[in-house]
GUKE-544650 format. One line per 8 residues: number of its first residue (from 1); their letters; for each residue x, y, z of C-alpha. Coordinates in nm, 3 decimals, m for minus. Example, Ala and Ser with C-alpha at 12.3 -4.5 7.8 and 13.67 -1.06 7.14 Angstrom:
2
1> as> 1.230/m0.450/0.780  1.367/m0.106/0.714;
//
This chain:
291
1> xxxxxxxx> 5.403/9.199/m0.044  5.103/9.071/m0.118  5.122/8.817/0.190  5.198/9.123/0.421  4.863/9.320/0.293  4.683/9.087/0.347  4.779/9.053/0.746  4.768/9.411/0.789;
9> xxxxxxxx> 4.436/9.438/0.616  4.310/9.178/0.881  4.458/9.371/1.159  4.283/9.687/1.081  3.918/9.540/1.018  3.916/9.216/1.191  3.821/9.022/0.895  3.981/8.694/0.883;
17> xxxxxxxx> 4.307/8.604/0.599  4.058/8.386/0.390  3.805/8.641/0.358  4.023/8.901/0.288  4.242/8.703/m0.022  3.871/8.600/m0.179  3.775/9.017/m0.147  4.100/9.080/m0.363;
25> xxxxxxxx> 4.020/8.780/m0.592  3.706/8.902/m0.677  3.846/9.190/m0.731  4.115/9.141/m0.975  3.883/8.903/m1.204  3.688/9.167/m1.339  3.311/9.062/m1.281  2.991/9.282/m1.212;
33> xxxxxxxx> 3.074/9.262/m0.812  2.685/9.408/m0.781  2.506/9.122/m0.868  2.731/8.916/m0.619  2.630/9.132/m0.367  2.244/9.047/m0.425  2.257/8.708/m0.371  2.409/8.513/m0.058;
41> xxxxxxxx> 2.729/8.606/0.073  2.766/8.294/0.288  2.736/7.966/0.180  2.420/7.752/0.228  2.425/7.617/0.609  2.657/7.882/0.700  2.688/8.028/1.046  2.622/7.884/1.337;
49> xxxxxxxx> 2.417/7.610/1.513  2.086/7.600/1.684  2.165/7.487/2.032  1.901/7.230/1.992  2.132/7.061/1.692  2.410/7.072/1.899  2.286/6.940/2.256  1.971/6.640/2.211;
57> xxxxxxxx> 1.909/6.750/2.637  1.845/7.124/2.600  1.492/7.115/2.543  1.406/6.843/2.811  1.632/7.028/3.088  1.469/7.324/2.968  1.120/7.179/3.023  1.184/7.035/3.327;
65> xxxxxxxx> 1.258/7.379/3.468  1.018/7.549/3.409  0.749/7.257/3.474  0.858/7.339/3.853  0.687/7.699/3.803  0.451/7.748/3.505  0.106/7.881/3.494  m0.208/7.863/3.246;
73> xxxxxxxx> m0.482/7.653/3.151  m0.350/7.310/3.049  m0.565/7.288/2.739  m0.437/7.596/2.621  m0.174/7.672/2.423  m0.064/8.002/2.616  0.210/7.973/2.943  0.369/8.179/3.125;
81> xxxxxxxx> 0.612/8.134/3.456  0.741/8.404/3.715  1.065/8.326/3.662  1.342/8.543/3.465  1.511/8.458/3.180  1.855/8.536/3.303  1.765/8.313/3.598  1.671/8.009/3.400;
89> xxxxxxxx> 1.992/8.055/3.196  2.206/8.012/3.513  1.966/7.694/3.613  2.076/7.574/3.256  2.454/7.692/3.249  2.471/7.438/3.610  2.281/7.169/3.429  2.584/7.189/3.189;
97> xxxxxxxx> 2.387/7.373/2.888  2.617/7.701/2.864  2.315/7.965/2.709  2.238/8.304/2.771  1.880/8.457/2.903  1.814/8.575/2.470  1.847/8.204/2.379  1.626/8.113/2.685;
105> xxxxxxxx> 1.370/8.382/2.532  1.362/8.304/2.196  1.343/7.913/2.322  1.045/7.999/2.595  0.852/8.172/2.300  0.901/7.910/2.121  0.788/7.696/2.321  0.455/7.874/2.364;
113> xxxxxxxx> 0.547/8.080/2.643  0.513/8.457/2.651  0.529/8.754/2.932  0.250/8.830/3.088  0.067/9.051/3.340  m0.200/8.968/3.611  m0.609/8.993/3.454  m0.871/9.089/3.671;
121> xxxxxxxx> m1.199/8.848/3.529  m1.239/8.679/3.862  m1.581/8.837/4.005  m1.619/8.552/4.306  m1.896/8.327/4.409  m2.206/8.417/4.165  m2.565/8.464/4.284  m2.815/8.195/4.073;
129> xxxxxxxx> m3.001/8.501/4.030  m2.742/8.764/3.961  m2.874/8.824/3.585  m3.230/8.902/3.669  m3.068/9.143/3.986  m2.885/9.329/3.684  m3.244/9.337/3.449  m3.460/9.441/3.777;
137> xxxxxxxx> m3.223/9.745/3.837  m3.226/9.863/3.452  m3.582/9.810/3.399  m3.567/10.083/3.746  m3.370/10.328/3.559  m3.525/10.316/3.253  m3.855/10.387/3.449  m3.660/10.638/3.676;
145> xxxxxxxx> m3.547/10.830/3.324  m3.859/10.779/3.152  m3.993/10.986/3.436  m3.768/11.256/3.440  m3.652/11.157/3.773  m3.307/11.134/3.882  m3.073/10.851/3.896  m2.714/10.829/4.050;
153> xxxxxxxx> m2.461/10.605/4.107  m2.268/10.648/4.426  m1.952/10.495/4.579  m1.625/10.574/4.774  m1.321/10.603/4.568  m0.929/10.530/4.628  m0.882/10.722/4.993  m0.508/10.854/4.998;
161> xxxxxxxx> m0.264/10.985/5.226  m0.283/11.399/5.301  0.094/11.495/5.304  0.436/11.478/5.151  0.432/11.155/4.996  0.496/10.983/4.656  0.245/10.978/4.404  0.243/10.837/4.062;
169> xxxxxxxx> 0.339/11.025/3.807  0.544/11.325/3.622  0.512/11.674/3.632  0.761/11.965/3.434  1.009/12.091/3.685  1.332/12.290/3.654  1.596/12.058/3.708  1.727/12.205/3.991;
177> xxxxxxxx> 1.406/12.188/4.144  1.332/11.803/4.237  1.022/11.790/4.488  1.142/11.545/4.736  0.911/11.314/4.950  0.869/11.107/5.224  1.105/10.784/5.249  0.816/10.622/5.334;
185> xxxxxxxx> 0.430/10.617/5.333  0.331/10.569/5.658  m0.018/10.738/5.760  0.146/10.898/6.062  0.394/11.083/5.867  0.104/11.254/5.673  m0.186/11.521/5.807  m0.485/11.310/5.767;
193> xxxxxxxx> m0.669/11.126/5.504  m0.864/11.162/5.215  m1.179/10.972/5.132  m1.347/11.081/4.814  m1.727/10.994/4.766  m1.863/11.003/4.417  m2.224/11.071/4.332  m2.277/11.057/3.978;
201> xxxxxxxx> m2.579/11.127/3.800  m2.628/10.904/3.492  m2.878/11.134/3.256  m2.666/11.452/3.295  m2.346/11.275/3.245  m2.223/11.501/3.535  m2.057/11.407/3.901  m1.965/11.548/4.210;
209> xxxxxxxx> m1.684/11.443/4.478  m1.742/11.511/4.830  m1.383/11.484/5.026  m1.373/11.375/5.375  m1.100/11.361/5.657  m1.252/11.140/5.871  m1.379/10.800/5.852  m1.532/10.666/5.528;
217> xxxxxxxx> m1.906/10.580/5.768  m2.277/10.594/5.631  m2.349/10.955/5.767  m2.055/11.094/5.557  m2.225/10.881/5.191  m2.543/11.040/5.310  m2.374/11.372/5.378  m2.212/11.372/5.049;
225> xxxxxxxx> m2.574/11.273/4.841  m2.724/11.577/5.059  m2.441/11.798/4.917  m2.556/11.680/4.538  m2.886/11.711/4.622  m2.854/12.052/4.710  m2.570/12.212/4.461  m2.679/12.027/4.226;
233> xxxxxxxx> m2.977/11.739/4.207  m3.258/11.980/4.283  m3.108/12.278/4.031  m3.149/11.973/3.754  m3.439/11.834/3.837  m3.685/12.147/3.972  m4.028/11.960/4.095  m3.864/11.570/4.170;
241> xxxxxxxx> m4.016/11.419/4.424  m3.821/11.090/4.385  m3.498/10.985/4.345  m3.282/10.632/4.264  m2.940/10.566/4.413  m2.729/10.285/4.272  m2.459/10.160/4.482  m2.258/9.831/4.568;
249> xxxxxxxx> m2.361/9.610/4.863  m2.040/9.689/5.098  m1.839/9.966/5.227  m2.032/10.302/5.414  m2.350/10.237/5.183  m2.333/9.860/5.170  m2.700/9.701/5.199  m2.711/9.587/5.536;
257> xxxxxxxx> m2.567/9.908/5.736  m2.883/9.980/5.927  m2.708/10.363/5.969  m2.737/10.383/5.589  m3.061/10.328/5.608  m3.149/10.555/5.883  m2.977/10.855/5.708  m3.134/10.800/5.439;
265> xxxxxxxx> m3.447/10.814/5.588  m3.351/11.191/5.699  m3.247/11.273/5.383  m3.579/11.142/5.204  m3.767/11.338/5.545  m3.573/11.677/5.484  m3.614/11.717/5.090  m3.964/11.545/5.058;
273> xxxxxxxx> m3.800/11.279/4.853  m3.919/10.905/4.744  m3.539/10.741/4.772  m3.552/10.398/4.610  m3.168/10.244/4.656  m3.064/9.976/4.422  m2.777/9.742/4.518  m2.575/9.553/4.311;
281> xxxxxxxx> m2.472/9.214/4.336  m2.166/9.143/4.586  m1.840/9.155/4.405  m2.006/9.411/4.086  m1.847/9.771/4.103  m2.097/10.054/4.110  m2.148/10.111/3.736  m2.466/10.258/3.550;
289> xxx> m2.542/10.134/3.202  m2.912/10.203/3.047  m2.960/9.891/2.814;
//
């Protein structure tokens, strides 16, 4: 009877014979079963393996793999590769080490890799004089805000695509009531574009966008400072007769567009204004910070 309880008792919870006789030993003797419980149920070295114990070429396979595509510094410590796990496993499983891709994980990290995204820190080829470019334009406006006269910073943003296409993003909808977009985002498909200019003034801590649908050309950054200028610049700064414009050195107000220039010479003609521009270095986006 005991012999048949035992089998059935292994049917129903998948627990092997042995396990389940010692359970009904333990049982029967009598002892405080709670203190059992707080120490180690399995015996020292129990379970199984590490791969590494059981096959010597894991590790050198393994390297050799992912020598053929690994990135980072050599003197560091920190690795990374474009490959996926469950790719490398199947690399492994033909080499004749049978793994899956959370053994070639917890191997990788390990071995000092990790998952990682592309950084942005590369700025290009630097000017010998770049620093005293960025301490010229703040000692301008310091001088500019000592003054009381105005300073922006101006530059075209992100243009998009006018129509029914796929942004980023989530909004609350019914869920019967999917918006559905273009297949594809093709400029043709659309109604135009959008080209946002920014022109934002650094002592009021206040901006304005000017949209356009055409092209993103020097009269239209002009056109959009004239806007400021008039719905806002002059309304914060009654009585300026000058006025400094930060701005990167490409694009529609990039330093040597000649059409820029002449614009700008309009601008300073039509309002009575001083304009002093201030370009920053190639490759430095058009940010104001008073040191």
């Amino acid at each position: 009877a005991l012999k048949i309880m035992d089998i059935i008792m292994s049917e129903l919870t998948g627990l092997s014979r042995p396990t389940i006789l010692k359970g009904m030993k333990e049982l029967k003797s009598g002892q405080d079963l709670s203190k059992i419980a707080e120490g180690k149920i399995r015996k020292e070295g129990g379970g199984r393996k590490r791969l590494t114990n059981l096959d010597s070429a894991l590790v050198k396979d393994l390297t050799h793999i992912m020598d053929e595509n690994t990135a980072g510094d050599p003197m560091s410590l920190l690795k990374w590769t474009g490959k996926s796990t469950r790719k490398i496993a199947d690399e492994m499983v033909d080499l004749g080490h049978p793994m899956s891709a959370m053994s070639v994980c917890r191997m990788l990290k390990e071995m000092g890799y990790s998952l990682q995204a592309n950084v942005k820190t590369k700025e290009g080829k630097e000017h010998p004089d770049r620093d005293a470019q960025f301490k010229y334009i703040n000692e301008q406006v310091k001088d500019f805000i000592k003054n009381k006269a105005p300073v922006v910073s101006v530059d075209t943003k992100k243009k998009e695509n006018v129509g029914e296409f796929k942004n980023a993003g989530q909004a609350w909808r019914k869920k019967d009531k999917k918006r559905e977009v273009l297949s594809h985002d093709f400029p043709n498909l659309g109604i135009g574009k959008a080209i946002p200019y920014g022109t934002y003034d650094v002592q009021r801590n206040k901006g304005m966008v000017n949209v356009g649908i055409t092209h993103d050309t020097a009269e239209f950054a002009v056109e959009s400072i004239r806007r400021w200028w008039k719905l806002m610049g002059r309304q914060e700064y009654p009585g300026a007769k000058k006025l400094l414009i930060c701005a990167d050195s490409g694009g529609s107000n990039g330093s040597r567009i000649k059409a820029w220039k002449l614009y700008l010479q309009k601008l300073s003609g039509e309002f009575n204004l001083t304009i002093t521009v201030c370009h920053y270095p190639p490759g430095t986006r058009a940010k104001v910070k008073i040191l």
